[in-house]
C-alpha positions in Angstrom: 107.1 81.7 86.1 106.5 78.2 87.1 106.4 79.7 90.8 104.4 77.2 93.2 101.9 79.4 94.8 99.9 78.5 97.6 96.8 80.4 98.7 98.4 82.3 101.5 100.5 84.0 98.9 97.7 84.0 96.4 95.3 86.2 98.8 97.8 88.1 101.0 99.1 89.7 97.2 95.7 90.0 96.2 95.2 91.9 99.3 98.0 93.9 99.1 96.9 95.2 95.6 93.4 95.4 97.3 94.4 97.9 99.5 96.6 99.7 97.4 93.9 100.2 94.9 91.0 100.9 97.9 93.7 104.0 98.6 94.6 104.8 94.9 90.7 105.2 94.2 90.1 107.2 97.4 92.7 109.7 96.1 91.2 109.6 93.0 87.9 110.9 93.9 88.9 113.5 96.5 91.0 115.4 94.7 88.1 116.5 92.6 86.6 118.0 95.4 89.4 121.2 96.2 89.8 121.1 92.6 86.3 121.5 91.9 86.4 124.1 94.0 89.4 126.2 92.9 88.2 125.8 89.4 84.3 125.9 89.6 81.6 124.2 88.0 83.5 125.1 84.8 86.8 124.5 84.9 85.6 121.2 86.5 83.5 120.4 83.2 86.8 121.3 80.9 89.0 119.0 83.0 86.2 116.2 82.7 85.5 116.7 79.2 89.2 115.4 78.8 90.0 112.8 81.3 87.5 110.2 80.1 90.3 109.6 77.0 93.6 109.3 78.8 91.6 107.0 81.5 90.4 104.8 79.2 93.6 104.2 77.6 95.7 103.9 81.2 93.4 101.5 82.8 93.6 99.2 79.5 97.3 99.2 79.4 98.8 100.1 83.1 95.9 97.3 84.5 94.6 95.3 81.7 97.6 94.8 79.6 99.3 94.0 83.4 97.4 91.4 84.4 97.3 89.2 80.7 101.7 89.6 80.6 101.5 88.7 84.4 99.3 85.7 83.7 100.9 84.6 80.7 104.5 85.3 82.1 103.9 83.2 85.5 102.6 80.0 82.9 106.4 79.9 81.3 110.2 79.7 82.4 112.4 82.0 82.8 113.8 82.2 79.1 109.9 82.2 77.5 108.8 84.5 80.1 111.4 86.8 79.3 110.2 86.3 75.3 106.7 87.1 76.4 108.0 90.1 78.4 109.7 91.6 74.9 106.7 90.8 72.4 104.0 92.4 74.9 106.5 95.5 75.5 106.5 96.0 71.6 102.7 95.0 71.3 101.9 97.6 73.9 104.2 100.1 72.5 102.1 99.9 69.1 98.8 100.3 71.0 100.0 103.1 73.0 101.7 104.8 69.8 98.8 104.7 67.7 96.4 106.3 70.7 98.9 109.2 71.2 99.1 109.6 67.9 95.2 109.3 67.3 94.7 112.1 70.6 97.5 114.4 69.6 97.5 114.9 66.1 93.5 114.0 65.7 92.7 116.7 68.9 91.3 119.8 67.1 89.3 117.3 64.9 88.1 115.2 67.9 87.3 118.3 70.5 85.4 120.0 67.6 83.1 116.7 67.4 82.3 117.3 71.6 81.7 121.5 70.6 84.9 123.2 72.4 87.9 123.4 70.5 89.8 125.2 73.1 90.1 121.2 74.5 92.6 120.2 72.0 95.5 122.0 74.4 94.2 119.7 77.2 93.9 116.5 75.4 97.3 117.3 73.6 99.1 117.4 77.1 97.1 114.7 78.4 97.9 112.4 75.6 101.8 112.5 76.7 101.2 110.1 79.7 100.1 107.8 77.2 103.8 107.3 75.6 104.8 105.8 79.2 102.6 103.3 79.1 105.1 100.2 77.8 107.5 100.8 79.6 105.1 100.8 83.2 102.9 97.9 81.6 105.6 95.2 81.6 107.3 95.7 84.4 104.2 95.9 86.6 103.3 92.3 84.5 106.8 90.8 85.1 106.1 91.5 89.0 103.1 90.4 89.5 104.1 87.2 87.4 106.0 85.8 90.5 103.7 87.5 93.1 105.9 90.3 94.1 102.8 92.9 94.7 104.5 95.2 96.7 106.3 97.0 94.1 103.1 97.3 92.0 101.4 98.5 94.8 103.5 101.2 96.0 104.1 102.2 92.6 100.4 102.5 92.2 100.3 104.6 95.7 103.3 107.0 93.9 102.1 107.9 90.9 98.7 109.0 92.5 100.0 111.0 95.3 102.3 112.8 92.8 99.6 113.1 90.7 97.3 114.5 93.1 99.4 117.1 94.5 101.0 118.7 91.1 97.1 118.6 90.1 96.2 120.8 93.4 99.4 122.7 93.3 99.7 123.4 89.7 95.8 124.4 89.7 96.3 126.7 92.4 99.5 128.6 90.7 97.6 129.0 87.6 94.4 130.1 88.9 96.3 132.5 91.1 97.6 133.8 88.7 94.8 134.5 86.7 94.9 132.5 84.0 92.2 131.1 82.4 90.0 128.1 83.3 91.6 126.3 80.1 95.1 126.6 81.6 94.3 125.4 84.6 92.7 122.3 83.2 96.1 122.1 81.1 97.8 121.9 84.1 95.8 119.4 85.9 96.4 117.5 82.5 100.2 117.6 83.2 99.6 116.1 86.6 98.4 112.8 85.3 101.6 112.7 83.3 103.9 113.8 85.9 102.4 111.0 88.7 103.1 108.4 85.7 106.3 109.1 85.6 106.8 109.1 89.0 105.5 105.6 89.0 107.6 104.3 85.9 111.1 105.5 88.2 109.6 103.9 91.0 109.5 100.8 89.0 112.3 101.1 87.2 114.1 101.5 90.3 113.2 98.2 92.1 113.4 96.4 88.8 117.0 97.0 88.2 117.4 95.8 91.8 115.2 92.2 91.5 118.1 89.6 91.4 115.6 87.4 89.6 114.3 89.3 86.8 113.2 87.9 83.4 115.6 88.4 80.6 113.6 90.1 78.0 116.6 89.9 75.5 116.8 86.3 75.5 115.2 84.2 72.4 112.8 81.3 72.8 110.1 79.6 71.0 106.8 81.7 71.7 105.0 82.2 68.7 104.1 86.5 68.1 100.6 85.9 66.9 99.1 84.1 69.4 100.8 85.8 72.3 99.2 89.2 70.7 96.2 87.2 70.6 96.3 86.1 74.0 97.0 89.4 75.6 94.3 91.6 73.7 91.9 88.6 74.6 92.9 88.6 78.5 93.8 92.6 78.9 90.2 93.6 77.5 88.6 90.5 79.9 90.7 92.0 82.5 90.0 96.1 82.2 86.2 95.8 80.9 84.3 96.4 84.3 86.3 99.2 84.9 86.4 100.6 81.6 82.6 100.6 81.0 82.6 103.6 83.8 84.6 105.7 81.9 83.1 104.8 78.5 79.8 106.3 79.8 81.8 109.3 80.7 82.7 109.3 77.1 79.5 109.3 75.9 78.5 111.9 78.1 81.7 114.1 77.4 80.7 113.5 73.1 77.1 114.1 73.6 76.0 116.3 76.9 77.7 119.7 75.8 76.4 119.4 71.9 72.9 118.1 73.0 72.3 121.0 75.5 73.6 124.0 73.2 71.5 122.8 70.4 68.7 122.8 73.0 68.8 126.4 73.7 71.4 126.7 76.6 73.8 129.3 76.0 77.4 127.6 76.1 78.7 129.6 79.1 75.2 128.0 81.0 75.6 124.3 79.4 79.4 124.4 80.4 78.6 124.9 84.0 75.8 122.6 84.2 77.8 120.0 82.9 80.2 120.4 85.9 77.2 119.8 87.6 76.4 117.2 86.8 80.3 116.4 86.4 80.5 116.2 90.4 78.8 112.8 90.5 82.0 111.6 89.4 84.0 111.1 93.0 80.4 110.2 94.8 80.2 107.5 92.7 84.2 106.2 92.7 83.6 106.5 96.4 80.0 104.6 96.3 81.6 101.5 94.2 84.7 101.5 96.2 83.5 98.4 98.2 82.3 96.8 94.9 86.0 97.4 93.4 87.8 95.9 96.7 85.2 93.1 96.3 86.3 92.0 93.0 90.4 91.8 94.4 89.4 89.8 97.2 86.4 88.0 96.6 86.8 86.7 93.0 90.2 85.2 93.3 88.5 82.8 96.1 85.9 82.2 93.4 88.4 81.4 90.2 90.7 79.1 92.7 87.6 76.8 94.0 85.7 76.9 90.6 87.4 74.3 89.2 86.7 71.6 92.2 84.8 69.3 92.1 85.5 67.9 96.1 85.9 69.8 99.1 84.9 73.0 99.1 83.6 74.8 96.1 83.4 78.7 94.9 79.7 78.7 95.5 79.7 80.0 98.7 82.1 82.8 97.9 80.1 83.5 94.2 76.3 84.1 97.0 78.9 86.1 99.7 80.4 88.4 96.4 76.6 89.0 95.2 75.1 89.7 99.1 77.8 92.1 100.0 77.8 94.0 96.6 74.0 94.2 96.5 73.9 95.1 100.7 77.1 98.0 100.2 76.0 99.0 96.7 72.7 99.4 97.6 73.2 101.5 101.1 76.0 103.5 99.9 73.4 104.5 96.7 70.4 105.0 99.0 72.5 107.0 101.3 74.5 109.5 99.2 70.3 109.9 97.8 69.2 111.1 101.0 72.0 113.4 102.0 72.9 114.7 98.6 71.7 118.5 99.0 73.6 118.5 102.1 76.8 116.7 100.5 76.3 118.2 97.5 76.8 121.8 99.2 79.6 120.9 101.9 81.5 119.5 99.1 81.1 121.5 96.3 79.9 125.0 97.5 76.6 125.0 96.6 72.8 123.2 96.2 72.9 123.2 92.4 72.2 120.1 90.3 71.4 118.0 93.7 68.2 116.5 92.2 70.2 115.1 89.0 72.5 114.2 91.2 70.1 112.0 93.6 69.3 110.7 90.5 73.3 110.3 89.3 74.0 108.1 92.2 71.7 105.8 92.0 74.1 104.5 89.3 76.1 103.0 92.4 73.8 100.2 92.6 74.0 98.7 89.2 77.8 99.1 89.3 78.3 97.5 92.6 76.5 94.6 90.9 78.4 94.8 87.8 81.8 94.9 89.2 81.9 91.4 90.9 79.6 89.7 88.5 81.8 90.1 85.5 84.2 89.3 87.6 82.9 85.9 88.2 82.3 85.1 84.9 85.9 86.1 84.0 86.9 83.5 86.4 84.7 80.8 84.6 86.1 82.1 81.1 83.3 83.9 80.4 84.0 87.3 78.5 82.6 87.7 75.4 78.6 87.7 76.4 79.6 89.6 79.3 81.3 91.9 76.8 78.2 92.6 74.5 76.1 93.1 77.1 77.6 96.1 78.5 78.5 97.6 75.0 74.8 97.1 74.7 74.1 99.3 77.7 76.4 102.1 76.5 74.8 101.9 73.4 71.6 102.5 75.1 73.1 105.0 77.3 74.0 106.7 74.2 70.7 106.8 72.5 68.9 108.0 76.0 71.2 110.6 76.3 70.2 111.8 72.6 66.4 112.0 73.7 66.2 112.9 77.2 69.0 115.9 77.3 67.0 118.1 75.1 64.5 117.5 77.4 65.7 117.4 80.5 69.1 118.7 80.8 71.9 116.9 83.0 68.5 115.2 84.8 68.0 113.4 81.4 71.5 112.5 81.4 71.7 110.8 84.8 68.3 108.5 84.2 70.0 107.6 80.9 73.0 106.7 82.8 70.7 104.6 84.8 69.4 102.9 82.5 71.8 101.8 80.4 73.2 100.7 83.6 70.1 98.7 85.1 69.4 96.9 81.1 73.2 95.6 81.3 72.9 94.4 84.9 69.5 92.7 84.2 71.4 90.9 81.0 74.7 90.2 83.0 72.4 88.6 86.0 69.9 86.7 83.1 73.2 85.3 81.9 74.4 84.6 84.9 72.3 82.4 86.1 72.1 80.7 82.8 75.8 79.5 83.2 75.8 78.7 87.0 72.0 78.2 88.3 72.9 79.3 91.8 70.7 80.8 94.2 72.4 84.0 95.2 70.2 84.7 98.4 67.0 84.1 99.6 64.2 86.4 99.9 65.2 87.5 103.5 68.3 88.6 102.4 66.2 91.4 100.4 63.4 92.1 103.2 66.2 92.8 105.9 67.4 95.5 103.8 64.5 97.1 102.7 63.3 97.1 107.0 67.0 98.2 107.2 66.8 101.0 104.5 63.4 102.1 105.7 64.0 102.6 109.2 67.5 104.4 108.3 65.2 106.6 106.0 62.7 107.4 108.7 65.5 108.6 111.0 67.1 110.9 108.8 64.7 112.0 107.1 62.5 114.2 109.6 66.4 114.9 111.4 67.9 116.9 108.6 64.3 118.7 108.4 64.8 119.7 111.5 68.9 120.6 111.8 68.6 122.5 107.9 65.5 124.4 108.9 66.3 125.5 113.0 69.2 123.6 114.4 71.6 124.9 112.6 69.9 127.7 110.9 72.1 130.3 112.3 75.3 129.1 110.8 76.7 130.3 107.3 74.7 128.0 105.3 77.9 125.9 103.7 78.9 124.8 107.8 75.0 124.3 108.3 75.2 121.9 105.1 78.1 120.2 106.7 76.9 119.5 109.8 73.7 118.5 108.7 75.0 116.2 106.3 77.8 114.5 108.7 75.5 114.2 111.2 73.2 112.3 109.1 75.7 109.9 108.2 77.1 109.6 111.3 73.9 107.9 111.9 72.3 106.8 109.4 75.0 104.1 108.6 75.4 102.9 112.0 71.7 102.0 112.6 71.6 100.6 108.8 74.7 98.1 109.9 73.1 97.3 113.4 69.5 96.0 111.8 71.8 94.1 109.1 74.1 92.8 111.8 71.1 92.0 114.4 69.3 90.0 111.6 72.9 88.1 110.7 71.9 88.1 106.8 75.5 87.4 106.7 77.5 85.0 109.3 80.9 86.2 111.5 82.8 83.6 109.0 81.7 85.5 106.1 82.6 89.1 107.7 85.9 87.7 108.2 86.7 87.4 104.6 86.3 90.9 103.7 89.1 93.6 104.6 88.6 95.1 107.8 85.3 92.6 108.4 86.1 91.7 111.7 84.6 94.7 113.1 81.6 94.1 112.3 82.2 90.4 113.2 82.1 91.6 116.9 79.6 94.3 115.9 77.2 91.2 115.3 78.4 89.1 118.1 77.9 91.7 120.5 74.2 92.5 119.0 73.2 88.8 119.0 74.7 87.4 122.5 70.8 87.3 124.1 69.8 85.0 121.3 73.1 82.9 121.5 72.0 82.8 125.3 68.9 81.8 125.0 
């Protein structure tokens, strides 16, 4: 609210949200791992089937809807931004209201359109969390409007360890008990809710305490309309990379059940294979996670320079944000391809799916590119191409799905995934270039890590051979998986970083920028002191 901010404060709360949302998203995806494996492949596929609907309306509210009342709060004084605080709390109220109402009274209806009824107890519960959503929304916005991140972040942090552990816990009581996979998934449903709450009387807590807080009783001049406009405008430029994640989940969770039982699966087999397929879920949160903390760190370096004109500009940091989300994106996809039998079973218990899994994860690539080039363009006020492109991949996501299910089973359901993914990153990269006619690296950038992936492929390869068929042959096969598969990784991704950091593809400077960079800073000092030397 007509704070001066200087870059310190700029990046250090960018970073703090970074870091809070690098832990948030690791939480996130391992959680799914014992509750996989309490619940099986298909209580897994019943709690998936759901989530997709409550996600997609959190992330547009508690982070979307957050950053637009932030932004537009921080652009006022104190009386407007209070104003702005009360129309976006009655805005959000509406939008949250109508989805509860849509997913609670509409469930039987909706769950019989995806082939399992028994859902509609799941997405009933679920929907609950969704009435907290004003309340969280604005007070995370009025923070962040004068840089106050710690709040948000530990908030954040909150809401998903509470989550997480009534999850676990509650899973565990109910299966214990012997109740049925549909309970359990009920009460991994009231999990979400109770970590929400948990972070609204976290927030509600320090707000009552901030000496400087907006009055959102207070009157002023701000026009309703155009604040609505402003904040659906800003909220869905905001959310959209993240949201196109879970709106292929939704796709899958309509389409992948019905497609398959038509088919000929039976619907105990087509359940189970679709919690399959449903444990490519945390690999790939895990896989993007880089791309994600990218887009925190990264862009807002992009978004402050773009508008010079002297000194230095955001075209650097726009070729640094494509090099390390193609370098990360691409070696956290090619790994988790290799070593996915062996992950697949250390994780989830057994081999099953691992193909269409292999095949699931190479999805990792196109969003690590997606992430930080939307991004960008957000940055540069560029949202509505952007926009249409990806709905234009889901689309086609949707329509390969419809032909190569039948066909193929959850196999046909990860290539559709890919590419609907690889059409919108070609468009989004086509586009790209049309509004900033950068060169985003040069043709060595790409050789190094294709020497780099090949020589990390030749090492492991002919090594897990060799540990899965003698080494550890005598172990009980899940430990043998393990080993074989940590092992792998232990060095497969040192010897990838070594050739990338021997070849200096990117400079100490530019490791520096990136959280926890320095490591490898000295990782490629240390490699490259001879030719310093010399």
């Amino acid at each position: 609210m007509q704070q001066q901010w200087n870059m310190r404060t700029f990046m250090k709360g960018a970073a703090m949200l970074a870091a809070a949302g690098i832990i948030v998203k690791i939480l996130s995806a391992v959680y799914r791992v014992p509750f996989q494996n309490l619940v099986g492949d298909k209580g897994f596929y019943i709690y998936q089937q759901v989530y997709p609907f409550i996600a997609i309306i959190m992330v547009w509210t508690s982070s979307g809807f957050a950053v637009a009342i932030s932004k537009m709060m921080a652009d006022r004084d104190r009386t407007e931004a209070g104003q702005v605080m009360r129309i976006a709390f009655f805005y959000v109220a509406f939008v949250s209201g109508l989805a509860f109402l849509v997913l609670f009274a509409g469930a039987d209806l909706i769950t019989g359109w995806m082939g399992d009824r028994a859902l509609a107890p799941l997405l009933r519960t679920g929907s609950l969390v969704i009435l907290l959503m004003p309340l969280l929304t604005v007070i995370k916005g009025a923070f962040q409007s004068q840089g106050r991140m710690g709040p948000v972040a530990g908030a954040q942090i909150a809401e998903q360890a509470v989550r997480v552990l009534v999850i676990l816990a509650g899973t565990w009581i109910v299966v214990s008990a012997g109740a049925s996979l549909y309970t359990a998934g009920r009460a991994a449903m009231w999990g979400t809710v109770t970590g929400e709450l948990a972070g609204v009387v976290l927030l509600l807590l320090l707000y009552r305490k901030w000496a400087d807080r907006p009055e959102p009783g207070i009157r002023a001049s701000v026009p309703v309309w155009p604040a609505v406009r402003e904040l659906t405008a800003v909220s869905l430029a905001a959310s959209l990379s993240s949201l196109i994640l879970l709106f292929f989940q939704l796709i899958d969770s309509f389409t992948m059940f019905n497609l398959m039982t038509s088919s000929g699966f039976a619907r105990e087999a087509a359940m189970e294979a679709k919690g399959v397929y449903d444990r490519g879920q945390p690999l790939v949160q895990m896989g993007i996670l880089i791309a994600s903390t990218l887009s925190l760190t990264i862009v807002p370096l992009v978004a402050a320079h773009s508008a010079k004109t002297t000194g230095r500009t955001a075209e650097p940091f726009v070729q640094l944000a494509w090099r390390i989300a193609f370098l990360f994106g691409w070696a956290a996809s090619l790994g988790l391809i290799l070593v996915m039998p062996y992950v697949n079973e250390m994780l989830f218990e057994t081999r099953a799916g691992s193909a269409a899994l292999m095949m699931f994860c190479a999805q990792i690539f196109w969003l690590s590119l997606i992430l930080p080039i939307t991004a960008v363009l957000q940055g540069l006020g560029r949202v509505k191409i952007p926009a249409l492109l990806l709905f234009a991949g889901l689309a086609l996501k949707a329509a390969a799905n419809a032909v190569l299910v039948p066909r193929m089973g959850i196999m046909g359901a990860a290539v559709a995934g890919n590419i609907g993914f690889a059409a919108a990153t070609l468009g989004l990269v086509i586009y790209f270039r049309q509004v900033w006619p950068v060169r985003l690296a040069d043709g060595r950038f790409y050789r190094v890590i294709a020497a780099a992936s090949v020589l990390m492929a030749g090492v492991l390869i002919p090594w897990m051979v060799l540990s899965d068929g003698w080494i550890f042959d005598g172990l009980p096969s899940r430990a043998a998986a393990a080993l074989t598969g940590l092992t792998s990784v232990a060095a497969g991704a040192p010897l990838f970083l070594a050739v990338i950091a021997k070849s200096r593809i990117l400079s100490e400077k530019e490791w520096y920028l990136l959280p926890g960079g320095r490591h490898l800073a000295a990782l490629q000092l240390y490699l490259n002191q001879d030719r310093k030397r010399k």
